[in-house]
C-alpha positions in Angstrom: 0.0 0.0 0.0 1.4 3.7 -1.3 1.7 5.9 1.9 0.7 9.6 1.1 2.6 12.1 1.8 2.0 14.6 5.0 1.1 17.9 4.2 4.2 20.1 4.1 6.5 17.6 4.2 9.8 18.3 2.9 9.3 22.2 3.5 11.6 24.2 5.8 9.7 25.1 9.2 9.6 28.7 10.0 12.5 28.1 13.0 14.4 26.6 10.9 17.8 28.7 9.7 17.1 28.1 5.8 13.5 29.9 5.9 14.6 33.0 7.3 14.6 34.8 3.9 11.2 33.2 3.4 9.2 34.0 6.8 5.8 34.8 6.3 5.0 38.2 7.4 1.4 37.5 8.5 2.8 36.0 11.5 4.3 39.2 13.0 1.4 41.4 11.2 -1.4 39.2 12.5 0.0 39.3 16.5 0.4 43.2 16.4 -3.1 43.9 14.8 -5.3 45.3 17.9 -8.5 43.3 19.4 -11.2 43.3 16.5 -13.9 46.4 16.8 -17.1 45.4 17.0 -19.8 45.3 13.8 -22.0 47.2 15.5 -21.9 50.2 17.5 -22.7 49.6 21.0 -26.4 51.1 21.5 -26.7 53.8 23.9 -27.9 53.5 27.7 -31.5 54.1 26.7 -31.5 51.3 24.3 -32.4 48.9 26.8 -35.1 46.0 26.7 -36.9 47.2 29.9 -36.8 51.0 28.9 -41.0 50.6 29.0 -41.9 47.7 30.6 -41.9 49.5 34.5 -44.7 48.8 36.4 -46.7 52.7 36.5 -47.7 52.3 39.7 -44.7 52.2 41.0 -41.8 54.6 41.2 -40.1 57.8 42.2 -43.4 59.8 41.3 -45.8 57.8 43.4 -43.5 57.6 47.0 -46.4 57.5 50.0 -44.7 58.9 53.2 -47.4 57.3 54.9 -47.1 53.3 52.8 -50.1 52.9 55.4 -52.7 55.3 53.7 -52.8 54.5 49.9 -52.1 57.4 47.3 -54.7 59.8 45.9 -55.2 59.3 41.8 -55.1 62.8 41.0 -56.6 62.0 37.3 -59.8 60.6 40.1 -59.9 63.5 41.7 -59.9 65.6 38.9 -63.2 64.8 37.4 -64.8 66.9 40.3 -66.9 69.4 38.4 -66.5 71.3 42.0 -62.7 72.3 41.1 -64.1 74.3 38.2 -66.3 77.3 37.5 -69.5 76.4 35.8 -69.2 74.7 32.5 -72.1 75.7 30.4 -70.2 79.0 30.4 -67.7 78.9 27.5 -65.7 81.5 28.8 -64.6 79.3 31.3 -63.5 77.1 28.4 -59.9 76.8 27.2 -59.8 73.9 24.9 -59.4 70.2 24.9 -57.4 67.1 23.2 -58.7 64.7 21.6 -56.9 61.5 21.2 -56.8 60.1 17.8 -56.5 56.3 17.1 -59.4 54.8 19.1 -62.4 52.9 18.3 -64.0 50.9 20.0 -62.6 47.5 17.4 -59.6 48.5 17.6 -56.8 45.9 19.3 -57.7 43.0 21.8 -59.2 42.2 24.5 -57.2 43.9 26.9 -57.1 47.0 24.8 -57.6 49.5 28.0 -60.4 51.9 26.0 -62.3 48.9 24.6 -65.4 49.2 27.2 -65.2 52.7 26.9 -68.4 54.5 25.4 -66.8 57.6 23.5 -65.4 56.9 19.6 -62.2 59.3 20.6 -61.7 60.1 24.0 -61.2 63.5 24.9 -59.9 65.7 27.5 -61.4 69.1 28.6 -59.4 72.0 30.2 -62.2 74.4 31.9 -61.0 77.3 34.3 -60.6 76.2 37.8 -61.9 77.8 40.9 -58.6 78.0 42.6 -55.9 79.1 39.8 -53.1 76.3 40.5 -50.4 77.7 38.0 -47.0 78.1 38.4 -44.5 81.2 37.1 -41.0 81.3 37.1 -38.5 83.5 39.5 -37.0 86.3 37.5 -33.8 88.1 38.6 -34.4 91.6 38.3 -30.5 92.6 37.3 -30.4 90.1 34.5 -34.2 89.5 33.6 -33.3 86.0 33.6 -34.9 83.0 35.0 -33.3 82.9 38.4 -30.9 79.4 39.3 -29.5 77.8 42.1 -27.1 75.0 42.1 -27.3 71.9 44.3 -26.1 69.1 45.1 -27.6 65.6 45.3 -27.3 65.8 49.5 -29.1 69.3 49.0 -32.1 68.0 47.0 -32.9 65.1 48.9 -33.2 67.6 52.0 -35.7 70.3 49.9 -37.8 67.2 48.7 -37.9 65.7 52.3 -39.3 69.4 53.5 -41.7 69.5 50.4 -43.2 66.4 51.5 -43.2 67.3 55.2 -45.0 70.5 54.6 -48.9 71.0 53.9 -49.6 70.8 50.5 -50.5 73.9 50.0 -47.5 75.7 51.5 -45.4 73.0 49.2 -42.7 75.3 46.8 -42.0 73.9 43.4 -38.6 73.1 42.0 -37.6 72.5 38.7 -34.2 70.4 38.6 -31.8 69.4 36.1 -28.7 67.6 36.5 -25.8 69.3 35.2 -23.9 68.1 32.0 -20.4 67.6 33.8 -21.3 66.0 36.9 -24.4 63.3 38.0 -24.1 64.7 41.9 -24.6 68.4 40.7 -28.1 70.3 40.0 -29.6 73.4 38.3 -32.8 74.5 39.7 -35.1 76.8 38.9 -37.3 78.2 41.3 -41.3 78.4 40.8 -43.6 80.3 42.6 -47.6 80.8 42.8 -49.2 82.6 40.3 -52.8 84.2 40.7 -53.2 84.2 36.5 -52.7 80.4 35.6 -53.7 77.2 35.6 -52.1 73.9 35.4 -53.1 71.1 34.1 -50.6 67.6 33.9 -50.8 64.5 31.1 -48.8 61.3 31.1 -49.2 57.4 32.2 -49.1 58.4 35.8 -52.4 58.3 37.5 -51.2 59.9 40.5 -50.1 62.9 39.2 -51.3 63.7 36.7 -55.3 65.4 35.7 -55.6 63.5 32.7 -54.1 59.3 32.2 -53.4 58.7 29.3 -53.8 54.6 29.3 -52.0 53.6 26.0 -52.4 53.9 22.2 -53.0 51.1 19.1 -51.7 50.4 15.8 -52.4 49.1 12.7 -55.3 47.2 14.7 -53.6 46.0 17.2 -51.8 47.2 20.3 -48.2 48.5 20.0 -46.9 45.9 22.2 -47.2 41.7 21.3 -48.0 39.9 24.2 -46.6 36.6 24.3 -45.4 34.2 27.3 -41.7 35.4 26.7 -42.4 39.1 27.6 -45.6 38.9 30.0 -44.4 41.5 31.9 -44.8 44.0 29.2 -48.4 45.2 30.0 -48.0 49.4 28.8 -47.1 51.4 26.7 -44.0 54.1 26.2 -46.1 57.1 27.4 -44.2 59.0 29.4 -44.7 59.3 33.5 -45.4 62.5 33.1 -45.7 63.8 29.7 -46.3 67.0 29.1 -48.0 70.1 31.3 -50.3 73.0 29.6 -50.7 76.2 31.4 -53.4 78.2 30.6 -53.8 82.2 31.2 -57.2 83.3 33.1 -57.1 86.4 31.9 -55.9 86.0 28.0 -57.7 83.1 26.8 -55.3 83.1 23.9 -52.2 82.2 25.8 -52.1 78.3 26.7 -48.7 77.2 26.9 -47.0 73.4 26.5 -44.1 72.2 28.3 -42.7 68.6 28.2 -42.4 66.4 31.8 -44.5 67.3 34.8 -44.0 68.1 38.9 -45.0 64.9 41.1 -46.4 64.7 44.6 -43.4 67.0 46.1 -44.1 69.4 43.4 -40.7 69.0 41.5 -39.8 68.5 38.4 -36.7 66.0 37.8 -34.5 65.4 34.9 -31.8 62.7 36.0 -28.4 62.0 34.1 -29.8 59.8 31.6 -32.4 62.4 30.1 -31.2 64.7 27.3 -29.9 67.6 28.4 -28.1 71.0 27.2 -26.6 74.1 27.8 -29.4 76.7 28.0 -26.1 79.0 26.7 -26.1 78.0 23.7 -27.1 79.6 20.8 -27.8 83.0 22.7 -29.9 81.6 25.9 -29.7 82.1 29.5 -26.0 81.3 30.3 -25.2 78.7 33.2 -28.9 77.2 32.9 -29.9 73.7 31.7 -32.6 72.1 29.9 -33.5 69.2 28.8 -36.6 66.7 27.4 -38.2 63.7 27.8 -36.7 60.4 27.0 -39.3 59.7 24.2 -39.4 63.4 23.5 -42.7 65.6 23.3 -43.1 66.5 20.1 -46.0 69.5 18.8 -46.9 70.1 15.2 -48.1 73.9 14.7 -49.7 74.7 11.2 -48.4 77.6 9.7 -50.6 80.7 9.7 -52.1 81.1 7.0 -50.4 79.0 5.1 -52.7 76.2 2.8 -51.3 73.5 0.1 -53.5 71.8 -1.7 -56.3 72.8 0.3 -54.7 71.5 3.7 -53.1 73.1 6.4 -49.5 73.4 6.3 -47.4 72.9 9.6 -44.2 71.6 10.7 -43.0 69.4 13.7 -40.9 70.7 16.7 -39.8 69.7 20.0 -40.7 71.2 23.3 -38.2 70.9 26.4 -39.2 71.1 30.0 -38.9 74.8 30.1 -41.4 74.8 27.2 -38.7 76.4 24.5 -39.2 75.1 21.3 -36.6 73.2 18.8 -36.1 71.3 15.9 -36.3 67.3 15.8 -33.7 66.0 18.0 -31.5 63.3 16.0 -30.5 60.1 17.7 -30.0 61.4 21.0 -29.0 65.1 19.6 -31.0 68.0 20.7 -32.3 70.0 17.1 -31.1 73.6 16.9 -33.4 76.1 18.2 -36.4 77.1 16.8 -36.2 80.6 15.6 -39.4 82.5 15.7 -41.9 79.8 16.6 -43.0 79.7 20.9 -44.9 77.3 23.0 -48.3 78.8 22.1 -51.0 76.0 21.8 -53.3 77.1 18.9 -56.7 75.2 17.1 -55.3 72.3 15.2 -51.6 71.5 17.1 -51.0 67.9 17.4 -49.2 66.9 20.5 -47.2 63.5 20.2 -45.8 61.5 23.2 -44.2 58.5 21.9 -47.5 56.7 20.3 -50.1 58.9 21.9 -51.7 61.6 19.5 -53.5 64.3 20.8 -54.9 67.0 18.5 -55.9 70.4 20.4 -58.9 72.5 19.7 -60.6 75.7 21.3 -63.9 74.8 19.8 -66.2 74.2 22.8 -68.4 70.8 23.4 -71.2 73.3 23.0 -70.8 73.4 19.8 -70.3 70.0 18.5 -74.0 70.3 17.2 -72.7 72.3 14.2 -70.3 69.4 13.2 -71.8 65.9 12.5 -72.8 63.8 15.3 -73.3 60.4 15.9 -77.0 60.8 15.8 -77.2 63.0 12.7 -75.1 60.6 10.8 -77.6 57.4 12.3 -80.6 59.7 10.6 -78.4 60.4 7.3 -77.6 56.5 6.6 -81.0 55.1 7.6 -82.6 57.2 4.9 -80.2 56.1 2.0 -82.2 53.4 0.5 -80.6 54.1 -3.2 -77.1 52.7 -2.6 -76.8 49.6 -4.5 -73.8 46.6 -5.0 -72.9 46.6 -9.1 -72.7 42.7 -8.8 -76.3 41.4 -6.9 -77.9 44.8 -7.4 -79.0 44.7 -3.4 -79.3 47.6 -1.7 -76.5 48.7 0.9 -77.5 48.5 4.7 -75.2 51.7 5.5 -76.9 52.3 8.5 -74.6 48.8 9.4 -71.3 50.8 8.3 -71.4 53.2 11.4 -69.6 52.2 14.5 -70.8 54.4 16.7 -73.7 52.8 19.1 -76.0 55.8 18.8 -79.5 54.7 18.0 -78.3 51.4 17.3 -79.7 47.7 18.4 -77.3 45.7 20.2 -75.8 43.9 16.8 -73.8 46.8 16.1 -72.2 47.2 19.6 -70.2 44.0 18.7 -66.9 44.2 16.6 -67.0 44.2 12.9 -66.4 40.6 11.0 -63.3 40.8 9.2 -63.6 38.5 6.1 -59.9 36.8 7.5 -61.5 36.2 10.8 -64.7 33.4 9.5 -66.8 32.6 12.2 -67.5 29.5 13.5 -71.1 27.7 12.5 -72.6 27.9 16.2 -70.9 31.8 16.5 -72.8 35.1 15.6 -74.2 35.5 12.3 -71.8 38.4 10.6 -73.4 41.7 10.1 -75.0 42.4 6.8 -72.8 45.6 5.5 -70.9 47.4 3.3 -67.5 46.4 2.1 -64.8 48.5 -0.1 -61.7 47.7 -1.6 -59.6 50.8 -0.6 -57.3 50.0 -3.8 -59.9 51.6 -6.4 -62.7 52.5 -4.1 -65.5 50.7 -5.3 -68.0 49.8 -2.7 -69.9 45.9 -2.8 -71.9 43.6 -0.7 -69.4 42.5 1.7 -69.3 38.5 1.2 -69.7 35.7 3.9 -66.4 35.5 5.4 -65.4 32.2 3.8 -65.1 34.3 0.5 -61.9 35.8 0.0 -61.5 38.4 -2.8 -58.2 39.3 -4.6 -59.0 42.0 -6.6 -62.0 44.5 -7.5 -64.9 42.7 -9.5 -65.9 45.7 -11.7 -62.4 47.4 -12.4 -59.9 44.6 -11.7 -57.3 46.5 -9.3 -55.2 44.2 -7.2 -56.5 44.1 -3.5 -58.7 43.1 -0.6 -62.2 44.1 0.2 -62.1 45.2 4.0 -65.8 46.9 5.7 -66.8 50.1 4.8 -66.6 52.3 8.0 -68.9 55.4 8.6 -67.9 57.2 11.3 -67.7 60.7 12.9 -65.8 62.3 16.0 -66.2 65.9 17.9 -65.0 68.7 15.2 -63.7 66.2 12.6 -66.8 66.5 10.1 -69.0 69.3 8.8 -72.5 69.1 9.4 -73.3 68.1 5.7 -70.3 66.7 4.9 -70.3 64.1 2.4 -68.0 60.7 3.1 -66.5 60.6 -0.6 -63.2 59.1 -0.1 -61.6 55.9 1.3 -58.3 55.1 3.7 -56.7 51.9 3.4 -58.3 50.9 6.8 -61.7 51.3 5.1 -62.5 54.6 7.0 -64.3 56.9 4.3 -64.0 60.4 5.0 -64.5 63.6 3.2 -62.4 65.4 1.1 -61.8 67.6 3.5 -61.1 65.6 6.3 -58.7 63.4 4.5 -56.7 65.8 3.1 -56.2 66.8 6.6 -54.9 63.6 7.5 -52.3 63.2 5.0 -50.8 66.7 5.8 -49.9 65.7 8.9 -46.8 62.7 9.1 -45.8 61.6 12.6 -42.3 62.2 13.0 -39.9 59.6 13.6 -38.7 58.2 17.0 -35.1 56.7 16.9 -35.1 55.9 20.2 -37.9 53.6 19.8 -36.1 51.8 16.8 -33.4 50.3 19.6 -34.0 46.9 21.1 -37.4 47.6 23.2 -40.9 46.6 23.0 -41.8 49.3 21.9 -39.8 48.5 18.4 -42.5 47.7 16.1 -43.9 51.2 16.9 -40.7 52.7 16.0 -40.3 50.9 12.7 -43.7 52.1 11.5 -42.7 56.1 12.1 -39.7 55.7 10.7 -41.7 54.9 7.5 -43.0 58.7 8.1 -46.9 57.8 7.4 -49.9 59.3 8.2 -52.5 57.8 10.9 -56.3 57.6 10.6 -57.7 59.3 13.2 -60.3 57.4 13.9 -58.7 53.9 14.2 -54.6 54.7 13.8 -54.0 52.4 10.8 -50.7 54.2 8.9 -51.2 55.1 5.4 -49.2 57.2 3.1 -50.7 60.6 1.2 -51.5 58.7 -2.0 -53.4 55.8 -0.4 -56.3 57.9 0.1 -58.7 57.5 -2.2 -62.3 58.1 -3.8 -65.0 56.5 -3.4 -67.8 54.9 -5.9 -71.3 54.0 -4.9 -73.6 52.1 -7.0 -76.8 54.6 -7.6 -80.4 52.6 -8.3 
């Protein structure tokens, strides 16, 4: 038997004296290159996995002194009509938010707004007996906002006497940790004012007037609940979000500001928020500021601005001592905004990580000149005309509305999706309307066994989905017309969806990192537009006309 050869037999070794003109060099090379970087850049501190998954009742803004006596919600105690002057004055008015996203289909079970009556819910800010408002200390040499520094020692004490004290004798404190040292604080000094008041947002039930319990998307919550992250039960909404302060004499001036004081009346931003140098750019020297970790971001149309027939605006963010700049980038602060203030006007949109509030001064007195749920119940019932171009049936469009005004109790249950069949002993699926959103054209929607691909009269590549009439506090005219389609199958009017695709959400990088909050992030980074009624993303050109069969 042949015996093979080893491999590199008969070559010199690299000791050897007779390879010395013929060492390889990648020996030497290869030991003196340093330790390999990694692919990826490491992710910064606030990229971490359990960056939203805290339990909200618990925390720095909820400490009892007393763990004996449980805490006050303040968002409870705020429904008190006694705290405010009479409300079928609308003087006493200053405007409310209403959250856009909801309806009552939307997401599962658990969805925290599912057994909740109103289609968007809103939140009303009425002039309060006792003005509760804040205003800041000004130096009189410098008319500047006056600061103090501290240390961490130094805080703990004015918190411990804050708490101690009544709560009406309590000071308030704003504090922001310096950029050069975690131990060191700037604070700003607050003191009562006579001519405000205050009202707080956020997750926080405690400390806030208004909760804000969560947000959905794309039908569904933001988060996926699954046995690996059961501990995820909220959303990113921020502790506490944002405060508005409104004027009692100048019904005009209602500021924003992101974050919000707790239960000893301060205001904290810690080392980790983002922070800057209130020097820069020509501001107050030796002060700091800062926002929120998932920022607080306000779109302001332009005055008097209009493209193509819909408001023009432009996204900013607003820091905790309410000045207003450009989107940050990453975890950059955007330059300051030149020009444009804190004002909250008709028709801002206020964004806190997936919550979207838009702000109006129009009173709830006067939703009667804007289509309401019962107007729109006495509209469809009489349409009788509306036919399907295949059976030549007429439409039951009374069945498209999802509001439960006037309706029997088979329209309070959730809408049969044609990928969701029903099982033979389950509920009969609601006779209704159905539209593919690719073309518009509106059918009979078929049993749910029957699965279309594309539009039986013109052909276009899509799905049918349920034709959805519905109408929310200042959204509609009176006699508006529903003429066009989202992808969602919302119709709205012209109008109205114009003014939906003006308005993109801006992106949130921080939510792209490794949280649950991921999928949320992915979907603004896309930069698309939200139905308001049901907060299914779209893009400008998805929106479009509809096509009823006339008999």
């Amino acid at each position: 038997m042949q015996t093979l050869p080893k491999p590199g037999k008969g070559l010199p070794s690299p000791g050897s004296p007779n390879n010395e003109a013929n060492t390889s060099p990648l020996l030497p090379r290869r030991i003196s290159l340093p330790a390999r970087r990694p692919t990826f850049a490491p992710q910064i501190q606030h990229y971490k996995p359990y960056l939203f998954s805290q339990n909200p009742n618990q925390g720095p803004s909820i400490e009892s002194a007393n763990p004996a006596v449980p805490s006050a919600k303040r968002c409870e105690l705020a429904l008190d009509d006694s705290l405010y002057l009479p409300k079928d004055n609308d003087d006493n008015f200053y405007g409310r938010f209403i959250t856009l996203g909801y309806h009552l289909t939307s997401g599962p079970t658990n969805n925290p707004l599912r057994s909740r009556s109103e289609r968007n819910k809103t939140f009303e800010l009425w002039k309060r007996v006792k003005p509760n408002g804040w205003k800041f200390i000004v130096d009189q040499d410098s008319g500047l906002r006056a600061t103090t520094v501290l240390h961490a020692s130094a805080r703990e004490r004015l918190r411990t006497m804050s708490l101690n004290a009544p709560e009406r004798e309590r000071s308030s404190s704003i504090r922001v940790t310096t950029l050069d040292r975690p131990d060191k604080l700037v604070q700003y000094t607050l003191v009562p004012s006579l001519d405000h008041d205050l009202f707080q947002f956020g997750r926080d039930e405690y400390n806030n007037d208004f909760h804000i319990p969560g947000h959905v998307m794309e039908g569904h919550a933001w988060y996926f609940q699954t046995p690996f992250d059961a501990h995820i039960n909220r959303d990113p909404v921020s502790r506490l979000a944002f405060r508005v302060q409104c004027s009692r004499t100048n019904p005009k001036e209602i500021t924003i500001a992101a974050a919000g004081f707790d239960h000893a009346n301060e205001l904290f931003l810690g080392p980790y928020a983002l922070r800057w140098g209130t020097g820069e750019e020509g501001g107050q020297p030796g002060g700091i500021d800062g926002g929120i970790t998932v920022g607080l971001y306000l779109w302001k149309p332009r005055a008097g601005v209009v493209a193509d027939d819909s408001p023009a605006g432009d996204w900013y963010e607003i820091s905790a001592l309410g000045e207003v700049y450009h989107l940050r980038n990453g975890n950059k602060r955007g330059a300051k905004a030149v020009g444009v203030d804190n004002l909250l006007t008709d028709g801002c949109i206020v964004v806190n990580a997936n919550s979207v509030l838009l702000f109006t001064t129009i009173p709830p007195s006067k939703d009667s000149d804007y289509l309401t749920p019962e107007v729109l119940s006495t509209r469809l019932e009489a349409i009788t005309d509306t036919l399907c171009p295949i059976t030549y049936d007429p439409l039951p469009m009374r069945n498209a509305m999802m509001s439960t005004a006037g309706a029997p109790l088979p329209f309070r249950t959730d809408i049969p999706l044609p990928s969701s069949p029903t099982k033979e002993d389950g509920p009969t699926p609601v006779d209704r309307a159905g539209v593919f959103p690719a073309c518009g054209h509106v059918f009979h929607l078929p049993p749910p066994h029957i699965r279309l691909t594309s539009c039986p009269k013109c052909r276009v590549i899509g799905k049918m989905v349920p034709l959805v009439l519905q109408t929310a506090p200042t959204f509609l005219a009176k006699d508006a017309e529903f003429t066009h389609v989202l992808p969602c199958g919302h119709a709205v009017s012209e109008a109205l969806g114009k003014r939906m695709a003006a308005v993109a959400l801006p992106t949130n990088e921080l939510l792209l990192g490794e949280t649950e909050a991921r999928i949320w992030g992915i979907s603004l980074s896309r930069r698309k537009r939200r139905c308001w009624f049901c907060g299914t993303g779209f893009y400008a050109t998805d929106v479009k006309k509809l096509y009823f069969e006339q008999g």
